[in-house]
PDB file of the backbone (N, CA, C, O) and the ligand in Angstrom, with CONECT records:
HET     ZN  A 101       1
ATOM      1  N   UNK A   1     281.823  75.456  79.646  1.00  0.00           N
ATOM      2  CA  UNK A   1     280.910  74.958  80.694  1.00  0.00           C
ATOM      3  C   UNK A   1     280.772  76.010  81.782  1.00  0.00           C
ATOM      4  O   UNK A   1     281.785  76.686  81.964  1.00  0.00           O
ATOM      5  N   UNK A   2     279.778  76.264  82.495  1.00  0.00           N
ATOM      6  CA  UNK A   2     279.341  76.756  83.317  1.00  0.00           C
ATOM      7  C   UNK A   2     280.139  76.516  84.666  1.00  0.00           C
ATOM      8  O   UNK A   2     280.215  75.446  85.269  1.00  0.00           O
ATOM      9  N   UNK A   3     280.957  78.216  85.163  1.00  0.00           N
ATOM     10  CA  UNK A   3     281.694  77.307  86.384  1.00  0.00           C
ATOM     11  C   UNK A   3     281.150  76.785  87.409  1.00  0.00           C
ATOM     12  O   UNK A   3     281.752  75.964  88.101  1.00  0.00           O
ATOM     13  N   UNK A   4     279.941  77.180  87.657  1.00  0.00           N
ATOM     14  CA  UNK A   4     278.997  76.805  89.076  1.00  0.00           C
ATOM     15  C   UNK A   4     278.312  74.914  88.645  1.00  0.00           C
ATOM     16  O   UNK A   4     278.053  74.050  89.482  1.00  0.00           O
ATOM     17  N   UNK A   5     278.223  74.824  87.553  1.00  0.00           N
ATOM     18  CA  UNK A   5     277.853  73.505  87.590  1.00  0.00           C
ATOM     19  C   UNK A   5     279.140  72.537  87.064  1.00  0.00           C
ATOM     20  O   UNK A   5     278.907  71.334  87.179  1.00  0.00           O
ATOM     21  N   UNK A   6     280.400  72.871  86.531  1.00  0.00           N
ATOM     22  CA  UNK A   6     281.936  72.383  87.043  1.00  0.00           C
ATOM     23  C   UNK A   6     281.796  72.094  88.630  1.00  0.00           C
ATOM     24  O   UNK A   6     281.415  71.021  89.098  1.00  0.00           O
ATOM     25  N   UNK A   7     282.179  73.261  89.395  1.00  0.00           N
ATOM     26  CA  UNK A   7     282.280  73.380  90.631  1.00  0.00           C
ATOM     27  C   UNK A   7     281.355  71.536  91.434  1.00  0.00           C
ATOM     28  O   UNK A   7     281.630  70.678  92.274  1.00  0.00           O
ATOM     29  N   UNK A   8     280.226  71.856  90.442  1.00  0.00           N
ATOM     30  CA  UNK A   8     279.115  71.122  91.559  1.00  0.00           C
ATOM     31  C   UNK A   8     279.310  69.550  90.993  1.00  0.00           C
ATOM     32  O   UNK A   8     279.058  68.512  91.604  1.00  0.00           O
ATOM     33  N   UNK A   9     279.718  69.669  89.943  1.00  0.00           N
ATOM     34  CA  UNK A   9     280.541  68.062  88.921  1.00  0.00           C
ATOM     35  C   UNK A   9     281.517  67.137  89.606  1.00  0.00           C
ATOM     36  O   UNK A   9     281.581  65.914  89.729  1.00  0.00           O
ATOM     37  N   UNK A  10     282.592  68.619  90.192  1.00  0.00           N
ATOM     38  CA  UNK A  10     283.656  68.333  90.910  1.00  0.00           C
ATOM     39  C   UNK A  10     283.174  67.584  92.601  1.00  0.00           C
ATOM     40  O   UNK A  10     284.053  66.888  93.109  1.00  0.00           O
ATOM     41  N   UNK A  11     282.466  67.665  93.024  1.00  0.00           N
ATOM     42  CA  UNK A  11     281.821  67.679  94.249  1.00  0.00           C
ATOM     43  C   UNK A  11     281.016  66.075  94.659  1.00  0.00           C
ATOM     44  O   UNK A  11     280.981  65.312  95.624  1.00  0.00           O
ATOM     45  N   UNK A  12     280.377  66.160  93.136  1.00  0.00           N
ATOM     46  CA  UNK A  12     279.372  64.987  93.380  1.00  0.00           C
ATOM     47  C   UNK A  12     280.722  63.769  92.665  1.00  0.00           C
ATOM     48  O   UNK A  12     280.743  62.575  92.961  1.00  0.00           O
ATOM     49  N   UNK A  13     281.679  64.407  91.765  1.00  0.00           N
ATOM     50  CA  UNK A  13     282.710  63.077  91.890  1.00  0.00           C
ATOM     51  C   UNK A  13     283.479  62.849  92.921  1.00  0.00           C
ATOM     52  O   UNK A  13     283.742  61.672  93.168  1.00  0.00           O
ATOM     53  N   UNK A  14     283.887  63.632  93.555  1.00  0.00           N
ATOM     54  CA  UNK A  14     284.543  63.749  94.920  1.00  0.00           C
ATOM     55  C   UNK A  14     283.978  62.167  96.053  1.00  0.00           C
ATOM     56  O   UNK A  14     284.401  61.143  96.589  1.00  0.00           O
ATOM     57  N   UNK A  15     282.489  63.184  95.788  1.00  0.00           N
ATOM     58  CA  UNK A  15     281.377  62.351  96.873  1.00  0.00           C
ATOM     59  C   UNK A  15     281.040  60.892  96.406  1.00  0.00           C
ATOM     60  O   UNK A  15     280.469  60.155  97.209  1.00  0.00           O
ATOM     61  N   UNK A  16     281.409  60.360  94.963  1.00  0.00           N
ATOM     62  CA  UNK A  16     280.789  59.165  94.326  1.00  0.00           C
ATOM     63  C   UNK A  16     281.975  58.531  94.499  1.00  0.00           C
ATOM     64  O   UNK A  16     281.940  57.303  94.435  1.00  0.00           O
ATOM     65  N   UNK A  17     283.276  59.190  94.753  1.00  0.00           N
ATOM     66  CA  UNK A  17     284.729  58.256  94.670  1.00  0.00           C
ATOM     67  C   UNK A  17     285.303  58.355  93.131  1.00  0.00           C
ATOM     68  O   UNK A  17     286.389  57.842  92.861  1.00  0.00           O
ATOM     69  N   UNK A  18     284.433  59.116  92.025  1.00  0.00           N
ATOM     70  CA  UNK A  18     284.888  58.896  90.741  1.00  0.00           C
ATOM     71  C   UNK A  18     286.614  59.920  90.614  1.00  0.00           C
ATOM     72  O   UNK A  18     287.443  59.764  89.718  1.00  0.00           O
ATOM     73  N   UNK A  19     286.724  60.896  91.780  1.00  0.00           N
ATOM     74  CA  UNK A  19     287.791  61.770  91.810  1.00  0.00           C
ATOM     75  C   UNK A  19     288.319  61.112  93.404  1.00  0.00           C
ATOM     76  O   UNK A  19     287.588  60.800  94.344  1.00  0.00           O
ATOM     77  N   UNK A  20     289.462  61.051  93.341  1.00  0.00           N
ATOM     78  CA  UNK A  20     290.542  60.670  94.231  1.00  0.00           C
ATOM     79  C   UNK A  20     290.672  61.864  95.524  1.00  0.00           C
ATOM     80  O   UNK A  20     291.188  62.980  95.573  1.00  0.00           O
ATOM     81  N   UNK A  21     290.016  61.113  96.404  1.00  0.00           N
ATOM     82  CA  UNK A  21     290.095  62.539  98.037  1.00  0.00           C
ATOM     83  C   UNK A  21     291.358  63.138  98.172  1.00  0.00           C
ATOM     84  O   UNK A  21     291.586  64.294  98.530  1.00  0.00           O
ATOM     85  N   UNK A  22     292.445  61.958  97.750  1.00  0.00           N
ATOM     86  CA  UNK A  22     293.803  61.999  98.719  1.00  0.00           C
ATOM     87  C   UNK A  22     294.081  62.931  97.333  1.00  0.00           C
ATOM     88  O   UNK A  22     293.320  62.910  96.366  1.00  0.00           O
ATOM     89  N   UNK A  23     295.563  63.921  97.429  1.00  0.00           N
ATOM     90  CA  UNK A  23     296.120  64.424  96.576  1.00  0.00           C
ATOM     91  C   UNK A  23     297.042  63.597  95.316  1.00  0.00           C
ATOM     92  O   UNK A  23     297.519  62.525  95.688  1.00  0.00           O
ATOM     93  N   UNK A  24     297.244  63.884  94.298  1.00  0.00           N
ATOM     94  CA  UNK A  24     297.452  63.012  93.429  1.00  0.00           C
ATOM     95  C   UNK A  24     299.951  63.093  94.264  1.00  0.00           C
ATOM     96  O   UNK A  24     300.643  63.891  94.897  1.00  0.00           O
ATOM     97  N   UNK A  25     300.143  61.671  93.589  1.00  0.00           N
ATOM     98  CA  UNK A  25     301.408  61.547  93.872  1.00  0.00           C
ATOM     99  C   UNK A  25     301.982  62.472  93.081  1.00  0.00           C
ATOM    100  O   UNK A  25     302.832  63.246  93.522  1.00  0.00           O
ATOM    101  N   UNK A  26     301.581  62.481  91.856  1.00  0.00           N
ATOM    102  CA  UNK A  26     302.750  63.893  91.368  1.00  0.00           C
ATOM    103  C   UNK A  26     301.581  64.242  90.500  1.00  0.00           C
ATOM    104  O   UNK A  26     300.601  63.533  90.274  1.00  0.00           O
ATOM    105  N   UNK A  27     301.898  65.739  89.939  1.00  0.00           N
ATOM    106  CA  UNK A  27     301.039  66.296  88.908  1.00  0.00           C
ATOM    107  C   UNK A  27     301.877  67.244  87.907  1.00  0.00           C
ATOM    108  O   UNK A  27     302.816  67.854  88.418  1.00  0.00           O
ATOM    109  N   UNK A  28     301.616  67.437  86.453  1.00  0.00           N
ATOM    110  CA  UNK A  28     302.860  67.351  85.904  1.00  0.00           C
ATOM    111  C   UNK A  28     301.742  69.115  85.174  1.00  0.00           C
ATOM    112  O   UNK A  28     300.549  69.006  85.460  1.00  0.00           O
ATOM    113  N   UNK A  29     302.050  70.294  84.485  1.00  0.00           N
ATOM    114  CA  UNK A  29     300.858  70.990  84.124  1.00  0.00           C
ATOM    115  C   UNK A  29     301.653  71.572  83.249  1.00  0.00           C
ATOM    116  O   UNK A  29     302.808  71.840  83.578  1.00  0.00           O
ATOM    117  N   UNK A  30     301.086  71.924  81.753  1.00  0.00           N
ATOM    118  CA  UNK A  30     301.605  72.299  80.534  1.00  0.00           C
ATOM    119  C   UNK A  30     300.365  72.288  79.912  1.00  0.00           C
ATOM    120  O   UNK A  30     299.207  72.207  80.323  1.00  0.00           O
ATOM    121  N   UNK A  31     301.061  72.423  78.448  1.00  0.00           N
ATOM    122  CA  UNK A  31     300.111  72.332  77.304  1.00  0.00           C
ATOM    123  C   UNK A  31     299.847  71.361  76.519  1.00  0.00           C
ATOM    124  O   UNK A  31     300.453  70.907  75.547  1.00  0.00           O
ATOM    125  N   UNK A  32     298.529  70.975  77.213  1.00  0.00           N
ATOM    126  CA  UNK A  32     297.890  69.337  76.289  1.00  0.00           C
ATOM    127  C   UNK A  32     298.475  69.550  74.522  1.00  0.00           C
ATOM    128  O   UNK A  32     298.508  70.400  73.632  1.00  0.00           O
ATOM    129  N   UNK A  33     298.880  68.099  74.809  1.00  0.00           N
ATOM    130  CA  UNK A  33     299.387  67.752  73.556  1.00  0.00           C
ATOM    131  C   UNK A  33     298.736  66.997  72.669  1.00  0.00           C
ATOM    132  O   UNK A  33     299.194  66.809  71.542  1.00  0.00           O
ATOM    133  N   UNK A  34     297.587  66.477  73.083  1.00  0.00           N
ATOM    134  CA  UNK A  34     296.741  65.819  72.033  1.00  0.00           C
ATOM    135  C   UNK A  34     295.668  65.662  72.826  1.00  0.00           C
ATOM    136  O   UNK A  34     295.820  65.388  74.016  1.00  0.00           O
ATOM    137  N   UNK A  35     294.206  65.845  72.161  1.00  0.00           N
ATOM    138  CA  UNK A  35     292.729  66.092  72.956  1.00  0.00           C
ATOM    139  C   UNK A  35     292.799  64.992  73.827  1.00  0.00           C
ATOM    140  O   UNK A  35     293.353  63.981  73.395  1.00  0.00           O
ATOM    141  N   UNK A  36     292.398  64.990  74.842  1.00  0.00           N
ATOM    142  CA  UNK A  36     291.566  64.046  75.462  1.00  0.00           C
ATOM    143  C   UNK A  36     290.676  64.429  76.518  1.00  0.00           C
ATOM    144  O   UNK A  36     290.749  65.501  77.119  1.00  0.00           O
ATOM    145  N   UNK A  37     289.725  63.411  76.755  1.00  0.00           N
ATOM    146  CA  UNK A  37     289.074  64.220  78.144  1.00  0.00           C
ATOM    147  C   UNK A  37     289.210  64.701  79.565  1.00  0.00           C
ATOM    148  O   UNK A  37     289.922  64.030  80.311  1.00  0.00           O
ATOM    149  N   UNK A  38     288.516  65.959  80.109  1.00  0.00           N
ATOM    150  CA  UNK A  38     289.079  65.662  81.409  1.00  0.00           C
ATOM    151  C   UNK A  38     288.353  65.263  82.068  1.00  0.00           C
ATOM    152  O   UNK A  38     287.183  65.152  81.702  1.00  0.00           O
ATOM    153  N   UNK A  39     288.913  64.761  83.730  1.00  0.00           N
ATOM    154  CA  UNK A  39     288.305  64.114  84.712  1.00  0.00           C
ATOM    155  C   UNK A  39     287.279  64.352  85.220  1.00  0.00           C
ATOM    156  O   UNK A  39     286.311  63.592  85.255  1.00  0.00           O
ATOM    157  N   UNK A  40     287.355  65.485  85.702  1.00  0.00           N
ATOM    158  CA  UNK A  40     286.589  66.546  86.017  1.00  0.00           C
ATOM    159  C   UNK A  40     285.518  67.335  85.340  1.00  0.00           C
ATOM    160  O   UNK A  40     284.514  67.658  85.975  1.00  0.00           O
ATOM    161  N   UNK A  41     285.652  67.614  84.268  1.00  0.00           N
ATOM    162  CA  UNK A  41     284.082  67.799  83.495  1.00  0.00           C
ATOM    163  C   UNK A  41     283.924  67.012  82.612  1.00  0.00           C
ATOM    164  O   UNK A  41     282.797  67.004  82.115  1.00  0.00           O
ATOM    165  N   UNK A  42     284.619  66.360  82.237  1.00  0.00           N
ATOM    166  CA  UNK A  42     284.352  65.006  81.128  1.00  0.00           C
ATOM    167  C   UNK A  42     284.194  65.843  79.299  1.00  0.00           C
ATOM    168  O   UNK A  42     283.774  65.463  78.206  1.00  0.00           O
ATOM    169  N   UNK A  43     284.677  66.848  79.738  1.00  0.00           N
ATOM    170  CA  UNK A  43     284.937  68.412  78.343  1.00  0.00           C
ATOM    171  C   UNK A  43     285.820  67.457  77.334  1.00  0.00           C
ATOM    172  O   UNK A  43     285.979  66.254  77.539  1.00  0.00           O
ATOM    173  N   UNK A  44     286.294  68.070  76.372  1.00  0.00           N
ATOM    174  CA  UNK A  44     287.802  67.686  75.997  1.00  0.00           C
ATOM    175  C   UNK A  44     288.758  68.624  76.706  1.00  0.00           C
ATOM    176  O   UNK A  44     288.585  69.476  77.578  1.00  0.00           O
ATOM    177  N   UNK A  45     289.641  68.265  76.159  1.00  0.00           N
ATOM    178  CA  UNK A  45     291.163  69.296  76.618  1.00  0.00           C
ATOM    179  C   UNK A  45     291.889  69.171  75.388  1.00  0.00           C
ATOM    180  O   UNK A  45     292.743  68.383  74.981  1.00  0.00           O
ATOM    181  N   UNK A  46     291.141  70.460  74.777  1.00  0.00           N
ATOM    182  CA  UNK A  46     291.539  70.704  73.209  1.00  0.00           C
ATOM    183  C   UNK A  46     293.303  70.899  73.084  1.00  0.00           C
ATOM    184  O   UNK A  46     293.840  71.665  73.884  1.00  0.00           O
ATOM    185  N   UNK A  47     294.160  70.164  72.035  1.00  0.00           N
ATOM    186  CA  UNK A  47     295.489  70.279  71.800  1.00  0.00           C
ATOM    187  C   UNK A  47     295.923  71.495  72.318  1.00  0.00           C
ATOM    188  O   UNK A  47     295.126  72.381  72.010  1.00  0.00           O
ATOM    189  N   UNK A  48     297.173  72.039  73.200  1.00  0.00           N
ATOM    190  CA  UNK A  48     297.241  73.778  73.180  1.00  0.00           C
ATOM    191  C   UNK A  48     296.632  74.023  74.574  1.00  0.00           C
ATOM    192  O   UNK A  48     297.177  74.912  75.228  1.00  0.00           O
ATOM    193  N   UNK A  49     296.217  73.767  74.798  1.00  0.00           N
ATOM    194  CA  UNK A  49     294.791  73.885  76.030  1.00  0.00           C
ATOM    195  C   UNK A  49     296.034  74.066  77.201  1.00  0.00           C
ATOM    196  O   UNK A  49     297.122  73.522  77.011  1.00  0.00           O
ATOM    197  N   UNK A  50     295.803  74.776  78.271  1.00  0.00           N
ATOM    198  CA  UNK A  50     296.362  74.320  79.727  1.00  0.00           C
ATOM    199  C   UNK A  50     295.846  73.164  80.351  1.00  0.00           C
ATOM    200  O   UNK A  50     294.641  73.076  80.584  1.00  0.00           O
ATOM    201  N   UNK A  51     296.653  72.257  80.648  1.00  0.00           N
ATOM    202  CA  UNK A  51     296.243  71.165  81.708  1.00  0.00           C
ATOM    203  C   UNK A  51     296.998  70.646  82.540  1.00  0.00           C
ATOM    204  O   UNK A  51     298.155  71.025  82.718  1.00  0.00           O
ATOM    205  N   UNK A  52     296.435  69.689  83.176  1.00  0.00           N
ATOM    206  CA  UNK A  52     297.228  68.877  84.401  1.00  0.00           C
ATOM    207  C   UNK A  52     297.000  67.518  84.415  1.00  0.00           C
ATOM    208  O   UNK A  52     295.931  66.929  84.579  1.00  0.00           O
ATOM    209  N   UNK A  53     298.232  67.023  84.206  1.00  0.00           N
ATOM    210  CA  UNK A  53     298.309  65.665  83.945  1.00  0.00           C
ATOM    211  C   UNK A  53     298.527  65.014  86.038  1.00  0.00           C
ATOM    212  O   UNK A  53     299.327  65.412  86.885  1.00  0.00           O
ATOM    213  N   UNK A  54     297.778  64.290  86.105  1.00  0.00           N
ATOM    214  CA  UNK A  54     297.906  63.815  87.972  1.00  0.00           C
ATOM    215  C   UNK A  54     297.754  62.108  87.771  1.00  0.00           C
ATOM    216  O   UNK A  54     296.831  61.412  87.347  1.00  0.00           O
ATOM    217  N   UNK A  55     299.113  61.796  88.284  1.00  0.00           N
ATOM    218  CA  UNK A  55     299.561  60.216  88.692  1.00  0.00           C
ATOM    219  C   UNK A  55     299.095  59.953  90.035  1.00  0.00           C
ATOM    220  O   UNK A  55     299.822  59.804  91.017  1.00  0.00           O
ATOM    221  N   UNK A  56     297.534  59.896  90.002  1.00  0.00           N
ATOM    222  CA  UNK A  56     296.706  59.354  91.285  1.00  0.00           C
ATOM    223  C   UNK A  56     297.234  58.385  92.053  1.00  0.00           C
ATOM    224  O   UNK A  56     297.854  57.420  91.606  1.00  0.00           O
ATOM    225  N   UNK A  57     296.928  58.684  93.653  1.00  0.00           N
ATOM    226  CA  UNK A  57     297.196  56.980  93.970  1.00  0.00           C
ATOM    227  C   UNK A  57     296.504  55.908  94.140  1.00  0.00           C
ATOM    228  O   UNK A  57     296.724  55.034  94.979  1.00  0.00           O
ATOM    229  N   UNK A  58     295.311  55.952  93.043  1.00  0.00           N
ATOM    230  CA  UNK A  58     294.736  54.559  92.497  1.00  0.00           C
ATOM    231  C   UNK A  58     295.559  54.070  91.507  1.00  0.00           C
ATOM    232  O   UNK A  58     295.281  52.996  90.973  1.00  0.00           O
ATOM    233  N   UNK A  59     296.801  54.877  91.094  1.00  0.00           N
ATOM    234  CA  UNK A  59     297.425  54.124  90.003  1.00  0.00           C
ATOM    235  C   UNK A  59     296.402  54.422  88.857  1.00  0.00           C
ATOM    236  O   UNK A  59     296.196  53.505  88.062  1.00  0.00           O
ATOM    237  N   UNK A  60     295.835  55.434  88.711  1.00  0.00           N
ATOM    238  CA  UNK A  60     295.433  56.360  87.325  1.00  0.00           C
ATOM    239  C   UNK A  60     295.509  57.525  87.144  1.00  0.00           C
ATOM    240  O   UNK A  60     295.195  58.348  88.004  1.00  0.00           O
ATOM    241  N   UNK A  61     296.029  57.878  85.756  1.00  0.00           N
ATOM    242  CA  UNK A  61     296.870  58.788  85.610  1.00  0.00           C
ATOM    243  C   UNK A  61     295.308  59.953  84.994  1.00  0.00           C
ATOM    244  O   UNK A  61     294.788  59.753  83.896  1.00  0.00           O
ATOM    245  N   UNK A  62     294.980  60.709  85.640  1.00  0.00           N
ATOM    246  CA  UNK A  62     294.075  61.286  85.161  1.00  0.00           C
ATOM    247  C   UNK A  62     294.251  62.843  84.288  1.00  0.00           C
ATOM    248  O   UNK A  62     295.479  62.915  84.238  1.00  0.00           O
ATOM    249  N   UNK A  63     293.819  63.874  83.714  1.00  0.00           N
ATOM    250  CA  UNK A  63     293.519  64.818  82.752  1.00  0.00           C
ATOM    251  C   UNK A  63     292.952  65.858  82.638  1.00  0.00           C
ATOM    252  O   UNK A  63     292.119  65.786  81.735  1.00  0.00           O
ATOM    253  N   UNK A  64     293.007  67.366  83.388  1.00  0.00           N
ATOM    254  CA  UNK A  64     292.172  67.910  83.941  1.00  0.00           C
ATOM    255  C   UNK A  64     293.006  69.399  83.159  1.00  0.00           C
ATOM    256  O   UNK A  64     294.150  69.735  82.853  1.00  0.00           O
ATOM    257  N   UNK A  65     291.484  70.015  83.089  1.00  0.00           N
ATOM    258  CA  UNK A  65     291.641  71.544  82.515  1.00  0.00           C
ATOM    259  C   UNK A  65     292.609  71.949  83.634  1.00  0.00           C
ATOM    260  O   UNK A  65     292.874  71.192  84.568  1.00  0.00           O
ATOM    261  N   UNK A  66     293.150  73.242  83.488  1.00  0.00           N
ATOM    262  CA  UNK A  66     293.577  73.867  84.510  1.00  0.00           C
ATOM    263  C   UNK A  66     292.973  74.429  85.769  1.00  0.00           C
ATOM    264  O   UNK A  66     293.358  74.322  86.934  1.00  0.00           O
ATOM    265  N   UNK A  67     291.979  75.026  85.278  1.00  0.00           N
ATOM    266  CA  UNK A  67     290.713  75.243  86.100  1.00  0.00           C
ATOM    267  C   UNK A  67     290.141  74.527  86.749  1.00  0.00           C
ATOM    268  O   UNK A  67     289.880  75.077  87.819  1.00  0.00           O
ATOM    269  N   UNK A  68     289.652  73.209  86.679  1.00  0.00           N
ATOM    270  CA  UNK A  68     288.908  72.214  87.138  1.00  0.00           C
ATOM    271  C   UNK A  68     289.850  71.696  87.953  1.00  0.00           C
ATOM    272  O   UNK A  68     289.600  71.094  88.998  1.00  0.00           O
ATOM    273  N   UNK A  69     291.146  71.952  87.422  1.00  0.00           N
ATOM    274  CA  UNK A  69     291.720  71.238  88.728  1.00  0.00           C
ATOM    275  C   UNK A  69     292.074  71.674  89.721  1.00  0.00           C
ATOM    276  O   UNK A  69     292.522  70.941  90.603  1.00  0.00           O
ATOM    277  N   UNK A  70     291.965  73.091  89.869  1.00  0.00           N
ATOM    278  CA  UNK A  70     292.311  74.233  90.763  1.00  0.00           C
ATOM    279  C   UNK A  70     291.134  74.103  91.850  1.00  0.00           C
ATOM    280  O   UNK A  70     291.154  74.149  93.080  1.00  0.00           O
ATOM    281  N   UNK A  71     289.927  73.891  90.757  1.00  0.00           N
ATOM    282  CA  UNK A  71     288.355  73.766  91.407  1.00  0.00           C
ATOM    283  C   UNK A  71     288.495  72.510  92.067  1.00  0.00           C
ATOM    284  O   UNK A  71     287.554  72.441  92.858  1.00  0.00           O
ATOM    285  N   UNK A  72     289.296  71.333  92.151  1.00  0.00           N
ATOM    286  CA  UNK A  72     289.390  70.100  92.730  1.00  0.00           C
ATOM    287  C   UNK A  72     290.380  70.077  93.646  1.00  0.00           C
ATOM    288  O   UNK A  72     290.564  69.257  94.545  1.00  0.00           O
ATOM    289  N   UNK A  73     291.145  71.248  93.292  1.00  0.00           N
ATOM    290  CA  UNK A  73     292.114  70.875  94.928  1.00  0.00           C
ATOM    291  C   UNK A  73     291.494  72.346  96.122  1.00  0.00           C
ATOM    292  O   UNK A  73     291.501  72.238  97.348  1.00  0.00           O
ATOM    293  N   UNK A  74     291.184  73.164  95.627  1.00  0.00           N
ATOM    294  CA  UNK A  74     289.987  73.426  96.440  1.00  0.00           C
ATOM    295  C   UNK A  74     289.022  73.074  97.191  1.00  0.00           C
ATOM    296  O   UNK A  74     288.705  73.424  98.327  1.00  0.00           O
ATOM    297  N   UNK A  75     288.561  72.326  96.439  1.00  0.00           N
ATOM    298  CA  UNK A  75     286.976  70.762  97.021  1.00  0.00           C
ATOM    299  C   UNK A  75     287.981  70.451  97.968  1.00  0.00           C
ATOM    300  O   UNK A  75     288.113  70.974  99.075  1.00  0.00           O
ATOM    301  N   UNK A  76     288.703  69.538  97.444  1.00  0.00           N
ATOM    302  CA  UNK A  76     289.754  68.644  98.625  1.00  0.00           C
ATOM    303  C   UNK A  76     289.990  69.409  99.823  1.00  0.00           C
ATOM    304  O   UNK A  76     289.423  69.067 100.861  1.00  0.00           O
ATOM    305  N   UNK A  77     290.845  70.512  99.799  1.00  0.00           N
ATOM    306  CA  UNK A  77     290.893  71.346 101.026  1.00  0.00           C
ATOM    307  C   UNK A  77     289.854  71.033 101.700  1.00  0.00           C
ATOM    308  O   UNK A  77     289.835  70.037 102.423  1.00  0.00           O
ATOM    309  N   UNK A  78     288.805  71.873 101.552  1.00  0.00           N
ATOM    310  CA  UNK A  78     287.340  71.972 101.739  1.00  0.00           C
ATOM    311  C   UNK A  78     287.006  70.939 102.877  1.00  0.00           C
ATOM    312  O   UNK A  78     286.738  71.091 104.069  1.00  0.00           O
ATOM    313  N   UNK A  79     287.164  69.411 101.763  1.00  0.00           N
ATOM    314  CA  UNK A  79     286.968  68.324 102.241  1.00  0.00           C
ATOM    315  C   UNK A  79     287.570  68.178 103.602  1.00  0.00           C
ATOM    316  O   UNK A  79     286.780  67.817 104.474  1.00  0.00           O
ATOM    317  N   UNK A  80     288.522  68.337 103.877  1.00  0.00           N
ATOM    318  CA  UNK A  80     289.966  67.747 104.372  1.00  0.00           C
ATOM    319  C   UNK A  80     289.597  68.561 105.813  1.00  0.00           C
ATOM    320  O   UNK A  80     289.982  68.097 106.887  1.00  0.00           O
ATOM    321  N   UNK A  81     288.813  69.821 105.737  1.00  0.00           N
ATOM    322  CA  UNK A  81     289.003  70.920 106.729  1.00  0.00           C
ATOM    323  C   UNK A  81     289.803  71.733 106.850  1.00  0.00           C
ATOM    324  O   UNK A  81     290.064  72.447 107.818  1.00  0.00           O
ATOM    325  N   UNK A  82     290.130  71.686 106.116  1.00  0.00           N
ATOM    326  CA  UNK A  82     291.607  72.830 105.944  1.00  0.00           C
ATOM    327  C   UNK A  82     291.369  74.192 106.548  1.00  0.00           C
ATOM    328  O   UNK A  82     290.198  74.482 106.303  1.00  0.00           O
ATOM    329  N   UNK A  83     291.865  75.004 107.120  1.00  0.00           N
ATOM    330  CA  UNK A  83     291.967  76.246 107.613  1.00  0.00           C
ATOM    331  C   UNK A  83     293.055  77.115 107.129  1.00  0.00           C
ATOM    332  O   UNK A  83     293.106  77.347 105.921  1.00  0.00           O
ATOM    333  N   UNK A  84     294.257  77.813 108.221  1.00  0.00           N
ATOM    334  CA  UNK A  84     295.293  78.244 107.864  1.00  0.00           C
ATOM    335  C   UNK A  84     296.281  77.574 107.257  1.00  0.00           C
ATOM    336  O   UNK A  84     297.290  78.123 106.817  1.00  0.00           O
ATOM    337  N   UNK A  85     296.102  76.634 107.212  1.00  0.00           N
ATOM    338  CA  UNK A  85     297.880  75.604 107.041  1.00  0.00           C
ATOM    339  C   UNK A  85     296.955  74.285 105.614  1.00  0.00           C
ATOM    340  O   UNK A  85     296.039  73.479 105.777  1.00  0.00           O
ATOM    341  N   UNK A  86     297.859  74.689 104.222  1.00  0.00           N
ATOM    342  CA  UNK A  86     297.505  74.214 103.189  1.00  0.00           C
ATOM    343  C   UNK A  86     298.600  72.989 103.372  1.00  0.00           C
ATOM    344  O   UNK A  86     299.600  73.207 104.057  1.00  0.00           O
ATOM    345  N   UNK A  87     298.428  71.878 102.840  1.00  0.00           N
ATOM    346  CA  UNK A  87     299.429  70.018 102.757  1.00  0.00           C
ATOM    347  C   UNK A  87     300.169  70.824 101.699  1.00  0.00           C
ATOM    348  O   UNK A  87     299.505  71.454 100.877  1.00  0.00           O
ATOM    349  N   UNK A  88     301.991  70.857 101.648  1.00  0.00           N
ATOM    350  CA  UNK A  88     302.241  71.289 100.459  1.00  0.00           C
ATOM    351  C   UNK A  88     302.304  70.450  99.175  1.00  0.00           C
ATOM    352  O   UNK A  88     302.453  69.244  98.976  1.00  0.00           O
ATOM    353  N   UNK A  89     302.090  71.817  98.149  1.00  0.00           N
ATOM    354  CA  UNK A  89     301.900  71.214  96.697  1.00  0.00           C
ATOM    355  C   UNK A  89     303.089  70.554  96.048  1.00  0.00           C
ATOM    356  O   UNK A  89     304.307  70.737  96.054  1.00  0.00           O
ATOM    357  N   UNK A  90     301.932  69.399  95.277  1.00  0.00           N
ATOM    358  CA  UNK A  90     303.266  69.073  94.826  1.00  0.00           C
ATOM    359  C   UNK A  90     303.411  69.033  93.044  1.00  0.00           C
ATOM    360  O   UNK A  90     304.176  68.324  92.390  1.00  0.00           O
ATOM    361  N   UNK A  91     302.396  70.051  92.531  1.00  0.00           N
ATOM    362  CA  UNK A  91     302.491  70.008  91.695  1.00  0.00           C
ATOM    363  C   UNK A  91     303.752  70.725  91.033  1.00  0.00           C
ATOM    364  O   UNK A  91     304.406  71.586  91.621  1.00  0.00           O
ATOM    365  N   UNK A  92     304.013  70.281  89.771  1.00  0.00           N
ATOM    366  CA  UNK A  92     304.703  71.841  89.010  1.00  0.00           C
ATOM    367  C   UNK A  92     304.332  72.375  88.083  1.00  0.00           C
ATOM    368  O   UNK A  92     303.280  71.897  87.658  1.00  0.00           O
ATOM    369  N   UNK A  93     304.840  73.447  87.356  1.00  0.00           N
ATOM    370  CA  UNK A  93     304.564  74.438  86.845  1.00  0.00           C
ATOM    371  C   UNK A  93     303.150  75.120  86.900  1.00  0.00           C
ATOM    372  O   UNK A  93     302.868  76.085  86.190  1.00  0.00           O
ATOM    373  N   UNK A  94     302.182  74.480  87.897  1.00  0.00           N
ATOM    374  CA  UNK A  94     301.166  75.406  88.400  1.00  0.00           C
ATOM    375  C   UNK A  94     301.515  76.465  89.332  1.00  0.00           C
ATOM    376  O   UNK A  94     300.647  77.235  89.744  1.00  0.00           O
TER     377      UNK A  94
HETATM  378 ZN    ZN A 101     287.594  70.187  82.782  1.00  0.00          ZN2+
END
């Protein structure tokens, strides 16, 4: 997929509520173990693939390339106003 229309995917879910503003409670990142889709471009996340598994706090556990999700906690910043001083991460192995 095209990163500029990812980027703009990420944005309008942001803005629709379909992606979670707040940061996810934990986020877990390895190598997808069996396809499924992600959140964020609605792609697969072919077996092998890098991803990020995120235990939202809507209480859904969502599925995101590596990329897309990098591109989503970016947005968030963005969102948030962020300047010098980033909320720390709480992911791992990203
Ligand atoms: Zn994706």
């Amino acid at each position: 997929m095209d990163n500029e229309i990812m980027v703009r995917l990420v944005w309008q879910k942001l803005a629709r509520g379909d992606l979670p503003r707040a940061l996810p409670k934990s986020t877990w990142g390895g190598r997808c173990r069996e396809r499924h889709p992600c959140a964020a471009c609605d792609q697969a996340i072919e077996a092998g693939a890098m991803e990020v598994e995120a235990d939202c706090v809507d209480g859904v556990t969502r599925h995101y390339h590596g990329l897309c999700y990098r591109t989503l906690e970016s947005a968030r910043l963005q969102l948030a106003g962020q300047s010098a001083v980033a909320p720390p991460r709480r992911d791992r192995g990203f």
